[in-house]
VEXDREN-2710 file (C-alpha; in Angstrom, 1 decimal):
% VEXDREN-2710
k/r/px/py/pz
1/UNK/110.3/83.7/63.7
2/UNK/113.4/85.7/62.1
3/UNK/115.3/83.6/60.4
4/UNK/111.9/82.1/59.0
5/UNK/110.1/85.1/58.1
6/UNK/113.3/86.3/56.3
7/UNK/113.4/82.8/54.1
8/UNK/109.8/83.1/53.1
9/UNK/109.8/86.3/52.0
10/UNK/113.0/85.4/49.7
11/UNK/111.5/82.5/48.0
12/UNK/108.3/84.2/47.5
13/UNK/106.1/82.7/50.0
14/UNK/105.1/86.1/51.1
15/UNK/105.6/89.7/50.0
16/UNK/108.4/91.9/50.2
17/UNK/107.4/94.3/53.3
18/UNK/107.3/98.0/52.2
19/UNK/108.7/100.1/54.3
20/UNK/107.0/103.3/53.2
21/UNK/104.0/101.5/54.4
22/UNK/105.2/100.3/57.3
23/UNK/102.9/96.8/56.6
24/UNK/104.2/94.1/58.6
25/UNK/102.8/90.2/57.9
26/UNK/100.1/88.7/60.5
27/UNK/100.6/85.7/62.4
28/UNK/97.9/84.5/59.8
29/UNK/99.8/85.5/56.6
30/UNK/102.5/83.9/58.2
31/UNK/100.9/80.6/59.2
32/UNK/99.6/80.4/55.8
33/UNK/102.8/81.1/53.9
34/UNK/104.6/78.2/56.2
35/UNK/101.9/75.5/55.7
36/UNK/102.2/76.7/51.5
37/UNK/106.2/76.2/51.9
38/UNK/105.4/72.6/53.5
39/UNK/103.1/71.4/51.4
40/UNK/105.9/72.3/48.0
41/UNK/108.3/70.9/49.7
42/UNK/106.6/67.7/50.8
43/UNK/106.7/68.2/54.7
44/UNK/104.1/67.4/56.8
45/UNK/101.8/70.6/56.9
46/UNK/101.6/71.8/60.2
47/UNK/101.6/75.9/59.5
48/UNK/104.6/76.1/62.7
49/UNK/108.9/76.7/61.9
50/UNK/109.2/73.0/63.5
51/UNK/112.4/70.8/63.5
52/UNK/111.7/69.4/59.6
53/UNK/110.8/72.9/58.4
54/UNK/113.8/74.4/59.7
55/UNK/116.2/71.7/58.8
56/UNK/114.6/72.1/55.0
57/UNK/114.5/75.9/55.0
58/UNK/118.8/75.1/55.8
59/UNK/119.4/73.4/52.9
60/UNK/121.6/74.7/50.0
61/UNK/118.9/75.4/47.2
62/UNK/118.5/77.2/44.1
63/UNK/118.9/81.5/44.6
64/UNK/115.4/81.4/42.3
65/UNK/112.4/82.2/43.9
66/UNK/109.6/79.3/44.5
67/UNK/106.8/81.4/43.9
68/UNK/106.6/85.8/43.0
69/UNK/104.0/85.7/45.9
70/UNK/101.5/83.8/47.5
71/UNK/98.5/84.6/46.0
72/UNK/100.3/83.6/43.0
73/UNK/99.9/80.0/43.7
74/UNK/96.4/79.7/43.6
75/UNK/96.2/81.6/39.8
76/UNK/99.1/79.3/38.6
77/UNK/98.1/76.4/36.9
78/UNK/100.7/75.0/35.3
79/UNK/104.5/75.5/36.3
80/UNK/106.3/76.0/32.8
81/UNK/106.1/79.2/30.9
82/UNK/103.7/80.5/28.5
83/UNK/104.0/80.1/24.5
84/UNK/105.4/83.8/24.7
85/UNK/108.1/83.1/27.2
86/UNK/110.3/80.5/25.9
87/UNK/112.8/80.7/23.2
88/UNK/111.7/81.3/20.0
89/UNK/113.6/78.2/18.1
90/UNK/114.7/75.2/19.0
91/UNK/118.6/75.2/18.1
92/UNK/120.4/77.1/21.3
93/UNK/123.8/77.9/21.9
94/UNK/126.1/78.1/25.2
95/UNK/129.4/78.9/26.2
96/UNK/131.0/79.1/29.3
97/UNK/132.2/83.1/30.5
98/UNK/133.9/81.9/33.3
99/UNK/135.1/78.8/35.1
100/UNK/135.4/78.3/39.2
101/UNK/138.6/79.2/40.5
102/UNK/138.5/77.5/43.8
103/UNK/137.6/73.8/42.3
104/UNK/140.0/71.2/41.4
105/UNK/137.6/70.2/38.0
106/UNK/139.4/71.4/35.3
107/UNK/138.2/73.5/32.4
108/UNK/137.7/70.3/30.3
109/UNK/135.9/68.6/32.7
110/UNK/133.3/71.3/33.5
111/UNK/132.8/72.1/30.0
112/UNK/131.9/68.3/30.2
113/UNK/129.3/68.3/32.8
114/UNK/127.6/71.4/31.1
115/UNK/127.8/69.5/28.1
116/UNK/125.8/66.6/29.3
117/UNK/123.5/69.1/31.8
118/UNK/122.2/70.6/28.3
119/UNK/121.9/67.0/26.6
120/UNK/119.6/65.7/29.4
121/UNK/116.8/68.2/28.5
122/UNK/118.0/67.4/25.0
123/UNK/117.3/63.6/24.8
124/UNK/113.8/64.7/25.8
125/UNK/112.6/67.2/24.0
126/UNK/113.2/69.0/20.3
127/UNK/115.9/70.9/21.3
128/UNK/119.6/70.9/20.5
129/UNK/122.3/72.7/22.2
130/UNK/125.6/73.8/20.7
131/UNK/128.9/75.3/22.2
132/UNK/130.3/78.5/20.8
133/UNK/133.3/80.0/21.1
134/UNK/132.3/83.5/21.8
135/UNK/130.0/85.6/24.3
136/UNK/127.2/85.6/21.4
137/UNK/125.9/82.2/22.7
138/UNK/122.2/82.2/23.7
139/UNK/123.0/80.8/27.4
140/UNK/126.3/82.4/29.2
141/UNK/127.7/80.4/31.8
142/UNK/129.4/81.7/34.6
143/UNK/130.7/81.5/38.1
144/UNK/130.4/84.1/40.4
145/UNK/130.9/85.8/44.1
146/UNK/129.0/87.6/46.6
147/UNK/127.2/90.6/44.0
148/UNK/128.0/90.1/40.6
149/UNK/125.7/92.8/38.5
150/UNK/122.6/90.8/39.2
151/UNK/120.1/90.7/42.5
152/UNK/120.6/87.9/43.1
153/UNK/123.7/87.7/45.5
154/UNK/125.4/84.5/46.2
155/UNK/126.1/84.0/50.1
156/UNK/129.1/82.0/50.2
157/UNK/129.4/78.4/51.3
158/UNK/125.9/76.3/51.5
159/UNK/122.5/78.5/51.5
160/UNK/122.2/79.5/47.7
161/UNK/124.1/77.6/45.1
162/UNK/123.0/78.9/41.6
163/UNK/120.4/80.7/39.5
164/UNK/119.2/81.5/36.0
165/UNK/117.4/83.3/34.1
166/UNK/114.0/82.3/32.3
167/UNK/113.9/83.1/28.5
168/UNK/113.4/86.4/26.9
169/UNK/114.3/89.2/25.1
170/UNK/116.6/90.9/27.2
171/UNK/120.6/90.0/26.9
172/UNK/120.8/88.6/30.2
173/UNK/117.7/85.7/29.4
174/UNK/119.0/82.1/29.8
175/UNK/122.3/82.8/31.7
176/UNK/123.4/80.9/34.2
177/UNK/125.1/81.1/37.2
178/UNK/126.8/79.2/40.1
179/UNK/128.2/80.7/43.5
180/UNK/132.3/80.4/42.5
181/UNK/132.8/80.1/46.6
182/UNK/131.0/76.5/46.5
183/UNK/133.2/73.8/46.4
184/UNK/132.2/72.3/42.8
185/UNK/132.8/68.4/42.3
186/UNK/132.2/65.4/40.5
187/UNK/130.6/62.6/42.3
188/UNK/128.4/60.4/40.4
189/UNK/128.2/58.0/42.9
190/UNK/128.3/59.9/46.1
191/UNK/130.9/58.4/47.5
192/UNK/132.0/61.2/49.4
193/UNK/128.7/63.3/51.1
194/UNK/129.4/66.5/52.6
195/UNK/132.7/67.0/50.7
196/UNK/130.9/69.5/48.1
197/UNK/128.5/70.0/45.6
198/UNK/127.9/67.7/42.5
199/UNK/128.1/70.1/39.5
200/UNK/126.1/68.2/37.0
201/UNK/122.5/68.0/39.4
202/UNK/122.7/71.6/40.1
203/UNK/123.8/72.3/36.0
204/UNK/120.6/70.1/35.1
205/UNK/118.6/72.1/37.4
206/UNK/119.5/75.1/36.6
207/UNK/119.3/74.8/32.4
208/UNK/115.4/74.1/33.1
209/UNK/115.0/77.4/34.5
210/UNK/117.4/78.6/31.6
211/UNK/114.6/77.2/29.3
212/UNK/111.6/78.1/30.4
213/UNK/110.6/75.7/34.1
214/UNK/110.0/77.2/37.7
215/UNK/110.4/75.0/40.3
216/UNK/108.1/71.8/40.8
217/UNK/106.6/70.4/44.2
218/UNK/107.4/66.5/42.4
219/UNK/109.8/64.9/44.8
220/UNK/111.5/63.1/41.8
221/UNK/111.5/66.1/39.6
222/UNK/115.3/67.7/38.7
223/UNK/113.4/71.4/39.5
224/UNK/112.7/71.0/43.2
225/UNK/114.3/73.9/44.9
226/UNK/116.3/71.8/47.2
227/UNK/119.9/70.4/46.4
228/UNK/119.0/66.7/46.5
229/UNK/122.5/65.3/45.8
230/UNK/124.4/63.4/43.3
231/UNK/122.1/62.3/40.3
232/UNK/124.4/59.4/38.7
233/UNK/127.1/59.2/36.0
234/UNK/125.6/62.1/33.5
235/UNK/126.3/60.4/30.1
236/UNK/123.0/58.1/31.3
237/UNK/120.9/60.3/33.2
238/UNK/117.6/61.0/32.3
239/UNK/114.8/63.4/33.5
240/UNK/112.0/62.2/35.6
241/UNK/108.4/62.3/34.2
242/UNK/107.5/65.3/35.4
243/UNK/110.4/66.9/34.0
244/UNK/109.5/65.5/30.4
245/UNK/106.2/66.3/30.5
246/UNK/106.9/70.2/31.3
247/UNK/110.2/70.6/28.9
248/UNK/107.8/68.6/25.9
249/UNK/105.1/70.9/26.9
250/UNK/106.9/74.1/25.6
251/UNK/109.1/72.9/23.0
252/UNK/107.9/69.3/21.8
253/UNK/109.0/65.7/21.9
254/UNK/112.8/64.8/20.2
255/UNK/111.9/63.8/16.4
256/UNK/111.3/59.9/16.5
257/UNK/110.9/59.6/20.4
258/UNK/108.7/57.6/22.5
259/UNK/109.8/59.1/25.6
260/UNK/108.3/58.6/28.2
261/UNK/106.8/55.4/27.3
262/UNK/109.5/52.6/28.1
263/UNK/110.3/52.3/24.4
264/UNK/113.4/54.7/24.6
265/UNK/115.9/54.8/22.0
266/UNK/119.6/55.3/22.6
267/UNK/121.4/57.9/24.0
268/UNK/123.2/60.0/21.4
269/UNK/126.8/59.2/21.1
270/UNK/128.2/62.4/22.8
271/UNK/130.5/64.7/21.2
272/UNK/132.4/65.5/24.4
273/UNK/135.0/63.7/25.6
274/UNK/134.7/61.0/28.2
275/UNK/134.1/62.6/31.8
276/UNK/137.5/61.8/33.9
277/UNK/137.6/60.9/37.2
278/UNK/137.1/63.1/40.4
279/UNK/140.6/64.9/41.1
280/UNK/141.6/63.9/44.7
281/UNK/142.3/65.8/47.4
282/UNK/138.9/67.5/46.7
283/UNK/138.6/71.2/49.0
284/UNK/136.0/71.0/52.2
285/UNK/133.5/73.1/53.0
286/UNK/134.5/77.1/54.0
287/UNK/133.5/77.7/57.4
288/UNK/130.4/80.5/57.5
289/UNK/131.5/83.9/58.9
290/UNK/128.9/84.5/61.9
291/UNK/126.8/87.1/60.6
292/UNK/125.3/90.0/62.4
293/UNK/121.9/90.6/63.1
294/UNK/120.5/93.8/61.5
295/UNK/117.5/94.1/64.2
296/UNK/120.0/94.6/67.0
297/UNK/122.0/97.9/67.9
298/UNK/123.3/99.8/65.2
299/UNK/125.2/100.1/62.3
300/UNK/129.1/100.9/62.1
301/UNK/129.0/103.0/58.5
302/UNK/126.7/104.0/56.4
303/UNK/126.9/105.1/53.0
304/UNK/124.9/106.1/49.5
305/UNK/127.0/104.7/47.1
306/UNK/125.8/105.3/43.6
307/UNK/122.4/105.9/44.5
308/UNK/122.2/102.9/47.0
309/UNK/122.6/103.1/50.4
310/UNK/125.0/100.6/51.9
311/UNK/124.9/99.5/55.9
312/UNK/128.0/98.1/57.0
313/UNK/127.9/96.3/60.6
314/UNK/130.9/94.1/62.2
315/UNK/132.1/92.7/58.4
316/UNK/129.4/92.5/57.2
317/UNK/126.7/94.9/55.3
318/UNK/123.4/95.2/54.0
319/UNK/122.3/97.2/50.4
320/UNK/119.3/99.0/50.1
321/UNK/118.0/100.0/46.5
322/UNK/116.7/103.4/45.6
323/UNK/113.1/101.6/46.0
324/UNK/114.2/101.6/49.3
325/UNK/113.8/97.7/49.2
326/UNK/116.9/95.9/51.0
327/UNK/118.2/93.2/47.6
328/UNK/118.6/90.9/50.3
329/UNK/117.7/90.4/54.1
330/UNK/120.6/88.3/54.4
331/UNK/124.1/90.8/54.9
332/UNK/127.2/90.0/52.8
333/UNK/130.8/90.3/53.7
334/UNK/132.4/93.4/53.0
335/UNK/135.6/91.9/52.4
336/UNK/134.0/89.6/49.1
337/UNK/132.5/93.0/47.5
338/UNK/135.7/95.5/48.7
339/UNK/138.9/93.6/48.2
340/UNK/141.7/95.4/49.8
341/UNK/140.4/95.9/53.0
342/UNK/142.7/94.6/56.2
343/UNK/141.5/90.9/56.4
344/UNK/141.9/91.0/60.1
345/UNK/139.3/94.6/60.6
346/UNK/136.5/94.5/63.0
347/UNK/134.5/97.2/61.7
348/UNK/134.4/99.6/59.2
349/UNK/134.2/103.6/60.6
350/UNK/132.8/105.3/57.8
351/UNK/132.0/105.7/54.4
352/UNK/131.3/107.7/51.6
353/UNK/131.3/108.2/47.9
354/UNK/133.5/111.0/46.5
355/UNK/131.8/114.0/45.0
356/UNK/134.1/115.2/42.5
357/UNK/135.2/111.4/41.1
358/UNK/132.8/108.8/42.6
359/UNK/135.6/107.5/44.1
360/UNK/134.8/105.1/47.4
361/UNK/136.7/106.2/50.3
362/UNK/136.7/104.0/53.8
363/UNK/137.9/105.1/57.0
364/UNK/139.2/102.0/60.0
365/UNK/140.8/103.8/62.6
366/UNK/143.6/106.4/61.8
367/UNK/143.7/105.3/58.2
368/UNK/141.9/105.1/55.2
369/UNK/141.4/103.3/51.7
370/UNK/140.2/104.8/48.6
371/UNK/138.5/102.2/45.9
372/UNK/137.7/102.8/42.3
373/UNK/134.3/100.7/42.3
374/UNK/135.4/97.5/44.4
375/UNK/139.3/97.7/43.5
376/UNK/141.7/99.5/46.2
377/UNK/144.0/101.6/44.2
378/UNK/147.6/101.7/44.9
379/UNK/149.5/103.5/47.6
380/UNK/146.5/102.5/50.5
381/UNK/145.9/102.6/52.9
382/UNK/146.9/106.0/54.1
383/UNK/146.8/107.8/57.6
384/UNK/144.1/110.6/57.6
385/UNK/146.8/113.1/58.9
386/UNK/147.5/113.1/54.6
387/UNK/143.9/114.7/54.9
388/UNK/145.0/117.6/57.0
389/UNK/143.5/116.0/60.1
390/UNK/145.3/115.5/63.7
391/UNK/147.6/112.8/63.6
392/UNK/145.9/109.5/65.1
393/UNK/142.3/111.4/64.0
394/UNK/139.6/108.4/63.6
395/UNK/136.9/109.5/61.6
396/UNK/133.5/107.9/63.0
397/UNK/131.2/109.7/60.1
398/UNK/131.5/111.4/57.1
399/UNK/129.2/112.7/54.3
400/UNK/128.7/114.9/51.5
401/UNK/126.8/117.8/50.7
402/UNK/125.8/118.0/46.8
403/UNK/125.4/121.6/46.9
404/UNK/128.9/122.4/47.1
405/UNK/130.3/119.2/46.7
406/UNK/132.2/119.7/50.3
407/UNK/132.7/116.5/52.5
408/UNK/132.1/116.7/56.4
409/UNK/134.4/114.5/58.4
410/UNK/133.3/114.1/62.1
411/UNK/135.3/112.5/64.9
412/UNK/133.3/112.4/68.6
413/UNK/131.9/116.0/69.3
414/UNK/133.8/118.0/65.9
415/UNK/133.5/117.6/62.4
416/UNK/136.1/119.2/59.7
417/UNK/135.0/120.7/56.1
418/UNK/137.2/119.0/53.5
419/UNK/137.4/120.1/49.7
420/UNK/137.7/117.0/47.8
421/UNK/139.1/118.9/44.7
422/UNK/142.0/120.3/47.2
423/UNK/142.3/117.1/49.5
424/UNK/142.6/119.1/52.4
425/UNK/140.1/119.9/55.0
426/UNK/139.2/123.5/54.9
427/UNK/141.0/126.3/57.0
428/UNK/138.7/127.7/60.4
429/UNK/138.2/123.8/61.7
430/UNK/136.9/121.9/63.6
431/UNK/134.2/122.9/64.5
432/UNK/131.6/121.4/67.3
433/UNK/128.4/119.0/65.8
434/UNK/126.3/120.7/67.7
435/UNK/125.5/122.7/64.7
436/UNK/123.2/120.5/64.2
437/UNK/120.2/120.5/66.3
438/UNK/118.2/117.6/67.9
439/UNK/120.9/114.7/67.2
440/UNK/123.2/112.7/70.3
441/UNK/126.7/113.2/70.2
442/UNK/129.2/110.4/68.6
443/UNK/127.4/109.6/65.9
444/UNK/127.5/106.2/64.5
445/UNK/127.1/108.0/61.0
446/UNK/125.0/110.4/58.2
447/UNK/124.5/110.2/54.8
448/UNK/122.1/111.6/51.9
449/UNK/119.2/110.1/50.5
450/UNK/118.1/110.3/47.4
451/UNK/115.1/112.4/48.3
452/UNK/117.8/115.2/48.9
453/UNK/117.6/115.0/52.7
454/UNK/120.5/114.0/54.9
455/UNK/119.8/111.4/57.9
456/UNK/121.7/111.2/61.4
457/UNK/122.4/107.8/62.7
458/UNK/122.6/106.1/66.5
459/UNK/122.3/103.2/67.6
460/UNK/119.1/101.9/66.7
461/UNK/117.7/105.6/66.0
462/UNK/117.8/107.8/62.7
463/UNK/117.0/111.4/62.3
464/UNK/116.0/113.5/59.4
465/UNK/117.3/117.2/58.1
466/UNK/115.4/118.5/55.4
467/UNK/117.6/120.3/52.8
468/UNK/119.9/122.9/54.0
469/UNK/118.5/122.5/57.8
470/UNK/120.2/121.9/60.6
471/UNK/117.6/121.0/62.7
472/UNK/116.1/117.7/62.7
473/UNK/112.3/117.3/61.9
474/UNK/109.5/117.0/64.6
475/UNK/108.8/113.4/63.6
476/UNK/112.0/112.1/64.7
477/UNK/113.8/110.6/66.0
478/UNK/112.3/107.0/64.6
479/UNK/113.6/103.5/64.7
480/UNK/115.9/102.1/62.0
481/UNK/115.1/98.3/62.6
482/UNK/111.4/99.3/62.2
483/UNK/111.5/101.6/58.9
484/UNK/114.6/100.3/57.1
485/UNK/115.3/96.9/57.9
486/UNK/111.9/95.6/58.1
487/UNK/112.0/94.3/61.4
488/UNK/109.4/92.9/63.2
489/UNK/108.6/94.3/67.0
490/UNK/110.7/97.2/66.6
491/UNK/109.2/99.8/67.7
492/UNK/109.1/103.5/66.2
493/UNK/110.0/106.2/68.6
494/UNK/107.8/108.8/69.5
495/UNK/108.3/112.1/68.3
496/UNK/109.7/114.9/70.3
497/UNK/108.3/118.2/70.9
498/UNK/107.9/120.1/67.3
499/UNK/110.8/122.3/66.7
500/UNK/111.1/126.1/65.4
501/UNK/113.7/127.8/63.0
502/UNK/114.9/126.5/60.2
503/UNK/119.2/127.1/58.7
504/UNK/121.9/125.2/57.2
505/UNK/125.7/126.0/56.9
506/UNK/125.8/128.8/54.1
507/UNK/122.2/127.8/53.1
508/UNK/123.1/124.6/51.4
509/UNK/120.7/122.4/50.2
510/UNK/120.9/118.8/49.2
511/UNK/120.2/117.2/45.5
512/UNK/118.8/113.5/45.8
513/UNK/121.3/111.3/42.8
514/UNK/119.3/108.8/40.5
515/UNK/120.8/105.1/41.6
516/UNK/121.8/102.9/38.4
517/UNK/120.6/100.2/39.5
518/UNK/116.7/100.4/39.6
519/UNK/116.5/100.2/36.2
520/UNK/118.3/96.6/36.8
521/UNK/116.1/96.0/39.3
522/UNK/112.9/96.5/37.7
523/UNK/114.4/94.7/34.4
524/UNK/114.8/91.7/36.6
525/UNK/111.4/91.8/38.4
526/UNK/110.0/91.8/34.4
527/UNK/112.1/88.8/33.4
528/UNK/110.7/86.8/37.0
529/UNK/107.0/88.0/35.9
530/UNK/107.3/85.9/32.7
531/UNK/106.9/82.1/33.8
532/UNK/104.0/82.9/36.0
533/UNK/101.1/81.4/34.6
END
């Protein structure tokens, strides 16, 4: 139940597991949480992952949870915000950031479709929407890749195809935005199925969040989680009751307006210009890049990159935040986060973040690249010989100690001290990894944490050294799958034999670094509290 277990938990059907708990979800929890996913999405409820649950949980769908959790569902009573939560007036603004670069609509003609995506919750309700020219627009529209300063990250082609953000105080409430590696069209009629994604349905969709509406169970409702298609030419469209009755709810009925009641007046002459036709020629799908499974074997790198730790397997990685919570059980590709890379690598061999200028250094085979945050900079890739290493040297792990801000490169059995500030490994090496006490040989790699300890990784194994030790603790080895990926049926290893004496390479100690993100993160899990009712 994987790939199921892993959906529910990401469209809030159940809770996040915590790993410092170690709580894993019953066959119970789970059985409830798939018959509560069924009955939202209209399936028949049978509480099993059978053929029409599956197939549903595979369609492209709004990034936005359906629920925080499940016990959530039986509190809620209504599913728009409160009086609180919504925008304090009824005149908003928009303007678009940032426009796809892949599609073939042009700049005029998505400003269009957003136009007309904001006049359908217009015609019925009190609001008004205006463009502006600048970034001081209420709603910010923009299309983006893989992690984009939010967590929320897109997953290429199909799965998740947009997200907002429900009204607030904070500078990022209302925004908006679309996966840029969709293929974005215009298709009124659906003419052409398969061939991409209509722009306009997901735009409608997407504003109601913008404004205040979680998703609705209504099969005819615009807020259903699930990509449903086409909608029709967008100049005529117009919400479905359900989607009137929730907008009207928070922000009133349009001045002189009868709607719903089949007296309806007019459409307001837009002042857009007319929609043109699709472009043709329009882009196909991107193929998926088969993604590794993080409950098998182990990883290739591992890092702790501004506080995060990062697990990179095949070309692929996972990010875990300093709440130790994974932003997403699904990996993304390296090469969308870390452009510069080889296009053609297998596997990255190590990682780590540079002490003296948080500079991001990787190492595939007898090279390596060095990235200011996710931009290569010039003159890479280089052989590590420049490094003061053997020529042909592939390093297989590397980390830092914060104490003396002194990198350790290790390659099989021997490990090098290198001086960042110098760029040169330090005279009196290699020396053997057997220094440290209680850990296999070849290491697939080590990194710090940020409770100042450093962990050894293998295979499916990880090891603890508290501080300055070089010996591992009694309690380990345990199993990474099990504690860190949240894995289910992995089991934790038993302990060895507790160990004596306690040392570390000129007494060294490590210092844990505060991640930048949490304070994203918990900013975000504040903004998702608000339209719970």
């Amino acid at each position: 139940m994987g790939k199921g277990l892993e959906w529910l938990i990401r469209y809030g059907y159940l809770p996040q597991p915590d790993p410092r708990a170690a709580r894993l979800q019953t066959q119970e929890e789970f059985s409830v949480a798939v018959r509560t996913m069924q009955r939202f999405a209209g399936l028949p409820v049978t509480g099993k992952l059978d053929q029409k649950t599956l197939e549903m949980m595979n369609r492209p769908r709004c990034s936005l949870p359906d629920f925080i959790g499940t016990s959530e569902l039986m509190r809620r009573k209504r599913r728009y915000a409160l009086s609180d939560n919504v925008w304090k007036k009824t005149d908003l603004t928009w303007h678009i950031r940032s426009f796809p670069r892949s599609s073939q609509l042009s700049g005029d003609h998505v400003r269009n479709l957003i136009f007309y995506a904001f006049q359908a919750w217009s015609n019925s309700s009190a609001l008004t929407f205006k463009e502006m020219p600048s970034e001081q627009a209420d709603i910010l529209v923009d299309f983006a890749a893989s992690y984009h300063d939010d967590t929320y990250p897109f997953d290429g082609p199909g799965g998740t195809l947009a997200h907002a953000f429900f009204p607030g105080e904070y500078p990022i409430s209302g925004d908006t935005h679309f996966d840029n590696e969709e293929t974005w069209i215009y298709d009124p009629q659906n003419e052409s199925p398969g061939h991409g994604t209509d722009l306009f349905a997901v735009a409608v969709h997407e504003f109601g969040h913008a404004l205040g509406l979680a998703h609705s169970s209504v099969k005819e409702s615009i807020m259903m989680p699930y990509y449903q298609g086409p909608v029709g030419l967008p100049h005529l469209y117009q919400l479905s009751l359900d989607d009137v009755m929730g907008i009207q709810q928070i922000y009133g009925r349009r001045p002189h307006s009868s709607y719903p009641d089949e007296d309806i007046p007019a459409l307001p002459v837009p002042t857009a210009p007319p929609i043109p036709d699709l472009p043709p020629d329009r882009p196909r799908d991107k193929p998926h890049l088969p993604a590794p499974d993080r409950c098998m074997a182990g990883f290739d790198a591992i890092a702790n990159i501004r506080g995060e730790v990062f697990f990179f397997k095949a070309r692929h990685f996972w990010r875990m935040q300093p709440s130790q919570n994974l932003v997403s059980l699904e990996p993304a590709q390296t090469l969308r986060f870390w452009n510069g890379l080889p296009p053609d690598f297998k596997a990255i061999d190590a990682v780590y973040e540079r002490a003296n200028d948080s500079q991001i250094v990787f190492f595939i085979g007898p090279y390596y690249w060095v990235f200011t945050d996710t931009r290569v900079n010039r003159g890479y890739p280089r052989p590590t010989s420049d490094l003061g290493l053997p020529p042909g040297t592939v390093i297989g792990a590397v980390f830092v100690w914060p104490h003396n801000g002194k990198t350790y490169l290790l390659e099989k059995d021997l490990y090098w001290r290198y001086d960042d500030q110098l760029g040169h490994v330090e005279p009196g090496y290699p020396k053997p990894v057997t220094l440290w006490k209680g850990v296999p040989s070849e290491l697939d790699d080590v990194t710090h944490w940020n409770d100042g300890h450093t962990y050894f990784f293998k295979d499916i194994r990880y090891w603890r050294f508290k501080g300055g030790n070089v010996e591992a603790d009694s309690a380990y080895p345990r199993s990474t799958p099990h504690d860190l990926m949240f894995c289910q049926g992995s089991a934790t290893f038993s302990p060895p034999a507790p160990r004596h004496g306690h040392g570390g390479e000129e007494g060294l100690c490590l210092s844990g670094r505060a991640g930048r993100s949490e304070s994203t993160f918990l900013a975000w899990i504040l903004i998702l509290l608000w339209v719970i009712c």
